[in-house]
FILUMSE-587414 format. One line per field, with one value per residue: residue number from 0; x, y, z of N, C-alpha, C in turn. Coordinates in nm, 2 decimals. Atoms other than C-alpha are relative to their C-alpha. Example, Ala and Ser with C-alpha at 12.3 -4.5 7.8 and 13.67 -1.06 7.14 Angstrom:
<pts>
n = 0 / 1
n.px = 0.09 / -0.09
n.py = -0.12 / -0.11
n.pz = 0.00 / 0.00
ca.px = 1.23 / 1.37
ca.py = -0.45 / -0.11
ca.pz = 0.78 / 0.71
c.px = 0.09 / -0.08
c.py = 0.12 / 0.11
c.pz = 0.00 / 0.08
</pts>
This chain:
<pts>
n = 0 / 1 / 2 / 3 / 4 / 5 / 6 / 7 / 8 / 9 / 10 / 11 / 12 / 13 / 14 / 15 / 16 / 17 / 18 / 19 / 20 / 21 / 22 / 23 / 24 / 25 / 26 / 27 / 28 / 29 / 30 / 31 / 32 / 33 / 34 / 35 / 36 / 37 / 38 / 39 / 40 / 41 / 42 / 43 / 44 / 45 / 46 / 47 / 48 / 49 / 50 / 51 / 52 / 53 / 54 / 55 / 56 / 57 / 58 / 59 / 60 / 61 / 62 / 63 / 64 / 65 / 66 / 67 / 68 / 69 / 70 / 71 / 72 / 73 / 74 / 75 / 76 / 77 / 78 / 79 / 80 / 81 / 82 / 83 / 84 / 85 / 86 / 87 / 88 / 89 / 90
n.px = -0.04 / 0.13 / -0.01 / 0.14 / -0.05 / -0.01 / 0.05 / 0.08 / -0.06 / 0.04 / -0.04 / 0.08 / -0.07 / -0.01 / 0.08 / -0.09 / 0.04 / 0.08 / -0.11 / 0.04 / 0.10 / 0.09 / -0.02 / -0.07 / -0.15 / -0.09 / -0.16 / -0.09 / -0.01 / -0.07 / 0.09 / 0.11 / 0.01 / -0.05 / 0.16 / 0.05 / 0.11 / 0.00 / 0.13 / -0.05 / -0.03 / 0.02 / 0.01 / -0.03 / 0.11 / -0.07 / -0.03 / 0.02 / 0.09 / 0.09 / 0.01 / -0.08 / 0.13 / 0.02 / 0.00 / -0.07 / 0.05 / 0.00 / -0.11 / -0.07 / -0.13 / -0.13 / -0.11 / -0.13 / -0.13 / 0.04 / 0.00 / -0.13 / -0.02 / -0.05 / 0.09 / 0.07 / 0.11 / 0.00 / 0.11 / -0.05 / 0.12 / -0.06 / 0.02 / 0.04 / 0.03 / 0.12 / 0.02 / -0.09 / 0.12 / 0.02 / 0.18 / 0.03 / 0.02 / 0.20 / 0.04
n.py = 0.14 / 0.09 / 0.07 / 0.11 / 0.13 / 0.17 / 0.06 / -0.01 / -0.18 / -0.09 / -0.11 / -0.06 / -0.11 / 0.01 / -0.11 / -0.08 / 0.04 / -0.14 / -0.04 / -0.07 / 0.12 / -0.08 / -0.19 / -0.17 / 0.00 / 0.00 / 0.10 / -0.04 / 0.07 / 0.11 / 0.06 / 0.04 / 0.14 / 0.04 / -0.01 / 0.17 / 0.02 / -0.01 / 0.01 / 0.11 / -0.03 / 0.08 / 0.11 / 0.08 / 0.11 / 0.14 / 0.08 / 0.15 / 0.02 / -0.11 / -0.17 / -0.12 / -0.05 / -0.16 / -0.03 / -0.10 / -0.17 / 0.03 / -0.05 / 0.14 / 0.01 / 0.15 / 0.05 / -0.10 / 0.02 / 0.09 / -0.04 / -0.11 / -0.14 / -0.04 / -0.09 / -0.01 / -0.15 / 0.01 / 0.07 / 0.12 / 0.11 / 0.16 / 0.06 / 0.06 / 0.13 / 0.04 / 0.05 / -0.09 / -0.08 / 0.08 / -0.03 / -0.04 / -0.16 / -0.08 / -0.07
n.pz = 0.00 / -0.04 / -0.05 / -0.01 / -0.14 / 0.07 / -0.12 / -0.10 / -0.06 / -0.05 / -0.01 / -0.09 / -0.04 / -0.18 / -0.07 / -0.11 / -0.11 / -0.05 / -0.03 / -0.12 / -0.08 / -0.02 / -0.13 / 0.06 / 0.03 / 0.16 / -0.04 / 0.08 / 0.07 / -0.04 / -0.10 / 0.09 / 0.08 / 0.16 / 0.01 / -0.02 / 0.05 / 0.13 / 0.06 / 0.05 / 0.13 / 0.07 / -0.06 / 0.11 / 0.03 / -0.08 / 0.07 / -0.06 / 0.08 / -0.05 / -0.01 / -0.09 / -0.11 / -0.01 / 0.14 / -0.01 / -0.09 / -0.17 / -0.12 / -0.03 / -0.06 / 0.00 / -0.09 / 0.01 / 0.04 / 0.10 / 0.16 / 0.10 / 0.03 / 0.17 / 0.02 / 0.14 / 0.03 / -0.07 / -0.09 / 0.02 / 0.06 / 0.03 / 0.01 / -0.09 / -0.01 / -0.04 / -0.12 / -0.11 / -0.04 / -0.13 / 0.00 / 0.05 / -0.12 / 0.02 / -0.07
ca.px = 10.61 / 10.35 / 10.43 / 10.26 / 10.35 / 10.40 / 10.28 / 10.12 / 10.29 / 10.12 / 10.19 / 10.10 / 10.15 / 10.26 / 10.03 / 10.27 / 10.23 / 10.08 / 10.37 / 10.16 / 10.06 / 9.72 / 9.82 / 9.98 / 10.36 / 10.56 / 10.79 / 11.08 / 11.17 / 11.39 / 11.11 / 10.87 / 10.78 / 10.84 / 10.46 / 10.25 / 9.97 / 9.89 / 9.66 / 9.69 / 9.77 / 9.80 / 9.77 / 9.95 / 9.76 / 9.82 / 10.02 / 9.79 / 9.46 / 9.32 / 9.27 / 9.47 / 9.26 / 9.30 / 9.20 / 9.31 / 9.23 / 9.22 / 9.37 / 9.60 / 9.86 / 10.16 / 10.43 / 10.72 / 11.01 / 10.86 / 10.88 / 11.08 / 11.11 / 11.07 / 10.98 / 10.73 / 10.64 / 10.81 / 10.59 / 10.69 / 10.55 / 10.63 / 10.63 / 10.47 / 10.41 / 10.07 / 10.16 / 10.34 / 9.97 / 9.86 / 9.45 / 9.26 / 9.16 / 8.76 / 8.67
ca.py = 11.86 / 11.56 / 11.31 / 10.96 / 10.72 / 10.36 / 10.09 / 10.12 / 10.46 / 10.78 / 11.18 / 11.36 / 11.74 / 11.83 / 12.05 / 12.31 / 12.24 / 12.58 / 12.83 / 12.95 / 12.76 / 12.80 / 13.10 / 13.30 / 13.20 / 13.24 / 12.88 / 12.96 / 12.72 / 12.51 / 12.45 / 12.35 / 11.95 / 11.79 / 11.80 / 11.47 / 11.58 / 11.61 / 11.62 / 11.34 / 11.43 / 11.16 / 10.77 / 10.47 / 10.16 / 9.86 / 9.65 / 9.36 / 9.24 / 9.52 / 9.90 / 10.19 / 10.28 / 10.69 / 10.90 / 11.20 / 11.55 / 11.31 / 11.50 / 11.22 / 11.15 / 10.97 / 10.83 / 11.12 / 10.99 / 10.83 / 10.84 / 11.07 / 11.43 / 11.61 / 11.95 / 12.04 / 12.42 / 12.46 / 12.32 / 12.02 / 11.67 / 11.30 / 11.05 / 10.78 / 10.39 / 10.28 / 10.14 / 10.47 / 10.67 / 10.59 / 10.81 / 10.90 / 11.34 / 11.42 / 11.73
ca.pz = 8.66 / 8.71 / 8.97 / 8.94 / 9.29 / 9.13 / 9.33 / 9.66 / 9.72 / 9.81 / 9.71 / 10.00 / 10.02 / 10.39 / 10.59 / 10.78 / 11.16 / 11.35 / 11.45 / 11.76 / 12.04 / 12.18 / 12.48 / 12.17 / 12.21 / 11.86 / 11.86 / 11.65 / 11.40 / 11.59 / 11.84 / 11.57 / 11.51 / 11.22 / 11.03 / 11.06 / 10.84 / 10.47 / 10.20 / 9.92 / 9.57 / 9.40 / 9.46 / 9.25 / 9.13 / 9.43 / 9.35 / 9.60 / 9.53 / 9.80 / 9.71 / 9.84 / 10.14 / 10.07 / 9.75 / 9.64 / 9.86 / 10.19 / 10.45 / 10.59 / 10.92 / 10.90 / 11.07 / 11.18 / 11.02 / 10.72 / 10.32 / 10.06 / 10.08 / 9.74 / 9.66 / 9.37 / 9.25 / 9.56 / 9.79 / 9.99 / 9.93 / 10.03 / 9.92 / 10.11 / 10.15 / 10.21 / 10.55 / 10.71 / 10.68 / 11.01 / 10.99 / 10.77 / 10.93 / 10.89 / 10.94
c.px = -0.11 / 0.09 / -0.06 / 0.07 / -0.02 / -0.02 / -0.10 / 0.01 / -0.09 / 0.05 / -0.08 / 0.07 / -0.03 / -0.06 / 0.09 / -0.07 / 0.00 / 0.15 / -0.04 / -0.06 / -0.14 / -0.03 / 0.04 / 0.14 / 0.03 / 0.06 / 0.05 / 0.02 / 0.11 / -0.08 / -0.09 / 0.03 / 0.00 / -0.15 / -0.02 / -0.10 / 0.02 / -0.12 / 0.05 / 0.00 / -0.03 / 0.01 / 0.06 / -0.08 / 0.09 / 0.06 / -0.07 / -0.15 / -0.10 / 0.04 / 0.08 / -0.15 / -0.04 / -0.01 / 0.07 / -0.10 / -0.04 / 0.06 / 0.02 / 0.10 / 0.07 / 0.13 / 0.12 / 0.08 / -0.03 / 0.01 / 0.13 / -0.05 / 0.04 / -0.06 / -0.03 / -0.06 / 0.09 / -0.04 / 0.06 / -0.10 / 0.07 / -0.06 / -0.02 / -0.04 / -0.14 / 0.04 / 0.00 / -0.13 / -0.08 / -0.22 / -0.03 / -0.11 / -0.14 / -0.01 / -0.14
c.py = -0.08 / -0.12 / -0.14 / -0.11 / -0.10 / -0.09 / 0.02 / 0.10 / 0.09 / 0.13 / 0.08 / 0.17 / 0.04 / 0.11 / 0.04 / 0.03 / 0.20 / 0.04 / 0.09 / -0.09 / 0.08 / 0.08 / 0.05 / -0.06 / -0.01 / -0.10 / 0.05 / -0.15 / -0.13 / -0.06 / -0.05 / -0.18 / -0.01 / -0.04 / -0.14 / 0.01 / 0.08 / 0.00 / -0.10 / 0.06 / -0.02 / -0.17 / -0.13 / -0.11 / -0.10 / -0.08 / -0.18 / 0.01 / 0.14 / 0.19 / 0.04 / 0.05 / 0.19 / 0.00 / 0.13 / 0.19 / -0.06 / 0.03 / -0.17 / 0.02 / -0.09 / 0.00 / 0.16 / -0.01 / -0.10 / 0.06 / 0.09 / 0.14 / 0.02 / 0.13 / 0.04 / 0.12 / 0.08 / 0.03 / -0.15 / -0.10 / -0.11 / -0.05 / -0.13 / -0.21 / -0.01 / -0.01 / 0.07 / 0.12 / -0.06 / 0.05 / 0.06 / 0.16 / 0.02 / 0.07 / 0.01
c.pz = 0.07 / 0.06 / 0.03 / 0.09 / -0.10 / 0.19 / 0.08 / 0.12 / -0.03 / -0.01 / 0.05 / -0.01 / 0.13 / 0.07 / 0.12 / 0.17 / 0.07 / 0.03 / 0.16 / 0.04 / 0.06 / 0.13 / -0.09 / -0.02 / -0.15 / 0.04 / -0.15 / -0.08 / 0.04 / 0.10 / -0.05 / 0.00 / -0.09 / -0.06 / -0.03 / -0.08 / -0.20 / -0.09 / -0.18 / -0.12 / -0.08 / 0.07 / -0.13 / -0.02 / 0.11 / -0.10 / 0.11 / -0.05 / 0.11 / -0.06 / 0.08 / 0.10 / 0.00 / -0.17 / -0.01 / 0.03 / 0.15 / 0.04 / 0.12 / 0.12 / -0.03 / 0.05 / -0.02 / -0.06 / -0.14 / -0.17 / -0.06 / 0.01 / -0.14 / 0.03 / -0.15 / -0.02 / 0.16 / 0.15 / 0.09 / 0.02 / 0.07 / -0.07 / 0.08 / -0.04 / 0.04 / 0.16 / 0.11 / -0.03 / 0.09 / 0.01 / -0.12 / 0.09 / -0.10 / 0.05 / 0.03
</pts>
C-alpha cells in the first residue's frame, strides 16, 4: 500500500525508543516513552507559498502527542503536520 500525505503533511516512520538504559537496566514496556523520533517517508506538496522544510530519509523529532497513528507492512508510521516536527537529527 502507497501512502501520499496531501498538503503540508508528513509520513514519518517512528524510530523505536532504546529498551536499555545506559547502566544496562531492561525497562519493561510500561516504563518505556512514547518514541519522539522518525525517519521521513514521504512528504505532500505545501499547500503555502514556502516548501516543506524536511525531505524524505530525514531523521526527524516531533512533538509527543502529535499526528495519526497508522500502521503499514506492519510497521508504525505517523502521520504528521508540518508544524508538530520540532528538529531536523544529523548525524
Amino acid at each position: 500500500m502507497t501512502v501520499e500525505p496531501i498538503g503540508d503533511r508528513v509520513l514519518v516512520k517512528v524510530l523505536e525508543e532504546e529498551a536499555k538504559t545506559p547502566s544496562g537496566i531492561i525497562l519493561p514496556d510500561t516504563a518505556k516513552e512514547k518514541p519522539q523520533r522518525g525517519v521521513v517517508v514521504a512528504v505532500g506538496e505545501s499547500s503555502y507559498d514556502e516548501p516543506i522544510p524536511v525531505e524524505v530519509g530525514d531523521k526527524v523529532m516531533f512533538a509527543k502527542f502529535s499526528g495519526t497513528e497508522i500502521k503499514l507492512e506492519g510497521e508504525d508510521h505517523l502521520i504528521l503536520e508540518i508544524g508538530d516536527i520540532l528538529a531536523r537529527i544529523k548525524d
